[in-house]
C-alpha positions as CSV (number, residue, x, y, z in Angstrom):
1,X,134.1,53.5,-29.0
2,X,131.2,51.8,-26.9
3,X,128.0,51.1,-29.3
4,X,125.4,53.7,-28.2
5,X,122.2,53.5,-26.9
6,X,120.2,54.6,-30.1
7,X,122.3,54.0,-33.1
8,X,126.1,51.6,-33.6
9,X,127.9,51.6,-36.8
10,X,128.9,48.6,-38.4
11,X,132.4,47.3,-40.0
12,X,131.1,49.2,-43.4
13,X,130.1,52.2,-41.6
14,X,126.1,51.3,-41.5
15,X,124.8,52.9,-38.8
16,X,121.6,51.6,-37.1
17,X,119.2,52.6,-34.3
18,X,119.3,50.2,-31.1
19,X,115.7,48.4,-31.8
20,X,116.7,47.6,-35.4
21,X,120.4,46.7,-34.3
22,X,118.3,44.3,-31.7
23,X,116.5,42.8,-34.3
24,X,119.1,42.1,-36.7
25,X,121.2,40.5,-34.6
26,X,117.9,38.0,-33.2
27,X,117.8,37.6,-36.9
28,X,121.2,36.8,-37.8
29,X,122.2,34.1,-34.7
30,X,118.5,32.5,-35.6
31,X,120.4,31.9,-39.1
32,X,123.4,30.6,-37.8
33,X,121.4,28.5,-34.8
34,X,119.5,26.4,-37.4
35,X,122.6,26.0,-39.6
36,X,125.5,25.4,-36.9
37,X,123.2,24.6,-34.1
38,X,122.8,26.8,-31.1
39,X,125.6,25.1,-28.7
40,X,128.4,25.5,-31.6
41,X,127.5,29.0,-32.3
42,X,129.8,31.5,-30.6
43,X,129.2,35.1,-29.7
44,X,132.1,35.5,-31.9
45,X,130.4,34.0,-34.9
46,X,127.2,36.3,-34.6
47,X,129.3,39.4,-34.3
48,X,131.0,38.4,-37.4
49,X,128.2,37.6,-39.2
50,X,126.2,41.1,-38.0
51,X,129.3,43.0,-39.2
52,X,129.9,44.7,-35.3
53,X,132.8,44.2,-32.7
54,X,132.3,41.4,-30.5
55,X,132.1,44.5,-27.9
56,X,129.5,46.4,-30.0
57,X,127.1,42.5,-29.3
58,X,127.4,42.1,-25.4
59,X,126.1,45.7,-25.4
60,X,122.5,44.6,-27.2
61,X,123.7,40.9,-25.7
62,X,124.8,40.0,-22.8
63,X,125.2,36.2,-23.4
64,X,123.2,33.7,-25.8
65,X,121.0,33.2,-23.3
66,X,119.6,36.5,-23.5
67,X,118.9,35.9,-27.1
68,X,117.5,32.7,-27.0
69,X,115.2,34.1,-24.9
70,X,113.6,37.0,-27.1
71,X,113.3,34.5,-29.9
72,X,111.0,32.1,-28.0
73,X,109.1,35.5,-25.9
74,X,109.0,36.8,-29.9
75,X,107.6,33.7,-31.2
76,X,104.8,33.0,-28.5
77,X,103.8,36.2,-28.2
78,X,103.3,37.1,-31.8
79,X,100.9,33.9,-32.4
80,X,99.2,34.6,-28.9
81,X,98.1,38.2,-30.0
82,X,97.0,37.2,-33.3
83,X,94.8,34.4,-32.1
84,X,94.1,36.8,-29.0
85,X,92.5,39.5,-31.8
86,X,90.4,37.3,-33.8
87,X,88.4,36.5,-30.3
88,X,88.2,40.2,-29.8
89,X,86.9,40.5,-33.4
90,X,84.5,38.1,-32.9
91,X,83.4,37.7,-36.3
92,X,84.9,34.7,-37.5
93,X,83.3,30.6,-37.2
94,X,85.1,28.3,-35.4
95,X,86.3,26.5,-38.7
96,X,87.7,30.2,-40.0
97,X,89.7,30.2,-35.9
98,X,91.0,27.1,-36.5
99,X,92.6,28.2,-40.4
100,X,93.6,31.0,-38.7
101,X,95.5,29.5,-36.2
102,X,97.2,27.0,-38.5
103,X,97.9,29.9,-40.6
104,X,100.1,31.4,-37.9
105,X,102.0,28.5,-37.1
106,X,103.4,27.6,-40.6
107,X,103.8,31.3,-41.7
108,X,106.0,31.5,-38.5
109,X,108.0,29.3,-41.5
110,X,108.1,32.8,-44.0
111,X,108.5,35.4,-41.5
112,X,111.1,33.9,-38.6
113,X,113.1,31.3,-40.6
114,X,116.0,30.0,-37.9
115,X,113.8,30.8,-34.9
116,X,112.2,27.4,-35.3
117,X,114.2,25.6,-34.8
118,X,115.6,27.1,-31.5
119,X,111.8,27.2,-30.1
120,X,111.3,23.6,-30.7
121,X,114.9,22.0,-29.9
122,X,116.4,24.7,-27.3
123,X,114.0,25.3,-24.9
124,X,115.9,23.1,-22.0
125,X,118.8,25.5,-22.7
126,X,116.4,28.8,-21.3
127,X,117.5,30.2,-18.4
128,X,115.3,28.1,-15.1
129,X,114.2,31.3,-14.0
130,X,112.3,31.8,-17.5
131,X,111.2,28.5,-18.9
132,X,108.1,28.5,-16.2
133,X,106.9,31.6,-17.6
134,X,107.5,30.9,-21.4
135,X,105.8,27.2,-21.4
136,X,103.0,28.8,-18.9
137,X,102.4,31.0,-22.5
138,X,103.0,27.4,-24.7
139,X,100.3,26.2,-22.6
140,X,97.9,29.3,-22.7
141,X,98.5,28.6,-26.5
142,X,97.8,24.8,-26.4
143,X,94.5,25.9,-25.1
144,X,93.5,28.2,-27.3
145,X,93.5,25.5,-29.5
146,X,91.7,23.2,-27.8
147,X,88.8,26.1,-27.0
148,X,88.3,26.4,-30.6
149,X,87.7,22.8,-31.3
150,X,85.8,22.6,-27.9
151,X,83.5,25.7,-29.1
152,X,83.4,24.5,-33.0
153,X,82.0,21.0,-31.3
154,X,79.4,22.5,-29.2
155,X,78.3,25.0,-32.0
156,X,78.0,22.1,-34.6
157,X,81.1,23.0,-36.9
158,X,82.8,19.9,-35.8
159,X,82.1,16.3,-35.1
160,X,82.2,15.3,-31.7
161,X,86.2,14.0,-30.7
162,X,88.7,14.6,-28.3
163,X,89.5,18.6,-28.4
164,X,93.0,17.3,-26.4
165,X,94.1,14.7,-28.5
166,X,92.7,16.9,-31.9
167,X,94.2,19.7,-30.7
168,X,97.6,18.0,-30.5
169,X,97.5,16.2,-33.9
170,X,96.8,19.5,-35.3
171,X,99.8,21.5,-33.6
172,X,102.0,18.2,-34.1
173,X,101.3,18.6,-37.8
174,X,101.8,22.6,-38.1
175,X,104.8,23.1,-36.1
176,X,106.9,19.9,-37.6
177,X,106.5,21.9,-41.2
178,X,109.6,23.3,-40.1
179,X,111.8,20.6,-40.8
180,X,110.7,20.0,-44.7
181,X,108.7,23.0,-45.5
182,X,111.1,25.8,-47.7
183,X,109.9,29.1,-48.9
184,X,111.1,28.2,-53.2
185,X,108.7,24.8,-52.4
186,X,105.0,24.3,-54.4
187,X,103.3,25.5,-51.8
188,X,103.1,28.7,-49.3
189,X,103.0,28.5,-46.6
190,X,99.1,29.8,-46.2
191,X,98.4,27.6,-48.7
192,X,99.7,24.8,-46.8
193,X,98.1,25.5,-43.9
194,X,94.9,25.5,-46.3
195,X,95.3,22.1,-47.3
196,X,95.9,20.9,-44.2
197,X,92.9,22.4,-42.4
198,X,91.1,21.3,-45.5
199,X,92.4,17.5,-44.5
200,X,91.3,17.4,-41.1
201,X,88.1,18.7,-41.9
202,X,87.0,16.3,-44.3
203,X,89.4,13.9,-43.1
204,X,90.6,10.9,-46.3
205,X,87.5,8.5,-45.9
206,X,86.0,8.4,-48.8
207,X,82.1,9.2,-48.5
């Protein structure tokens, strides 16, 4: 029997509605992506590992493709909104923007393990018709970054420096975190991202 539109029943008889079959699946081929890579991981494999028919998939899925892009629209979009609401708030210094944004990026760590890897290393591999659209939001991200060390310059919250070349150092540092950083480590990942806006604000000179 075809998987249905709201709910699908797994190989031990789970059923599940469509959205949280959806998600599941994202969840499982991001495991398998950063463990097998994304080019040796079948449709096959990801069935398997859901517990549903090969069939059951191409009915959420139609190909990989179509899941490697809802894990990068996912990714960008979550950390857009969040950045996009503390403006809206507009309560917070630009120092308390920028932990906030370095929050979001090594959390991404805790609460998307697997799709990490796939936003950083399989981008080429999107669709042409979509990667415009998806690094037109990377960008809009980039320089949301760069407003806040632009705006945290001009307000007197940070020395004067390159918001560009900052900004960059500062996403170099928090998105790499997902090559070493592991959720049984010393540190969470907010604490991290505490010590490392703590670093570039007082930067390792001596004083």
């Amino acid at each position: 029997m075809a998987a249905d539109a709201r709910t699908s029943r797994d190989r031990r008889g789970v059923r599940m509605e469509g959205s949280k079959r959806r998600s599941q699946v994202r969840e499982v081929a991001a495991g398998l992506f950063d463990t097998l890579g994304y080019r040796e991981t079948s449709m096959e494999a990801i069935a398997a590992a859901v517990g549903i028919r090969k069939a059951s998939l191409y009915y959420y899925f139609t190909a990989k493709d179509d899941l490697l892009v809802e894990m990068h629209e996912e990714m960008i979009d979550l950390i857009l909104r969040q950045q996009q609401a503390r403006l809206d708030e507009g309560k917070l210094s630009w120092k308390e923007h920028l932990l906030g944004i370095m929050t979001d990026l090594i959390s991404l760590q805790e609460t998307h393990p697997g799709y990490l890897r796939v936003f950083f290393e399989h981008f080429r591999e999107l669709p042409e018709a979509v990667q415009g659209p998806i690094q037109a939001k990377r960008d809009r991200y980039g320089e949301f970054v760069v407003e806040v060390i632009r705006n945290g310059i001009a307000a007197g919250e940070f020395r004067d420096t390159d918001p560009g070349l900052t900004a960059l150092c500062i996403l170099g540092s928090c998105n790499w975190t997902y090559q070493w950083l592991r959720p049984d480590g010393k540190l969470s990942a907010a604490e991290l991202a505490e010590a490392f806006w703590s670093i570039y604000l007082g930067g390792i000179e001596k004083r």
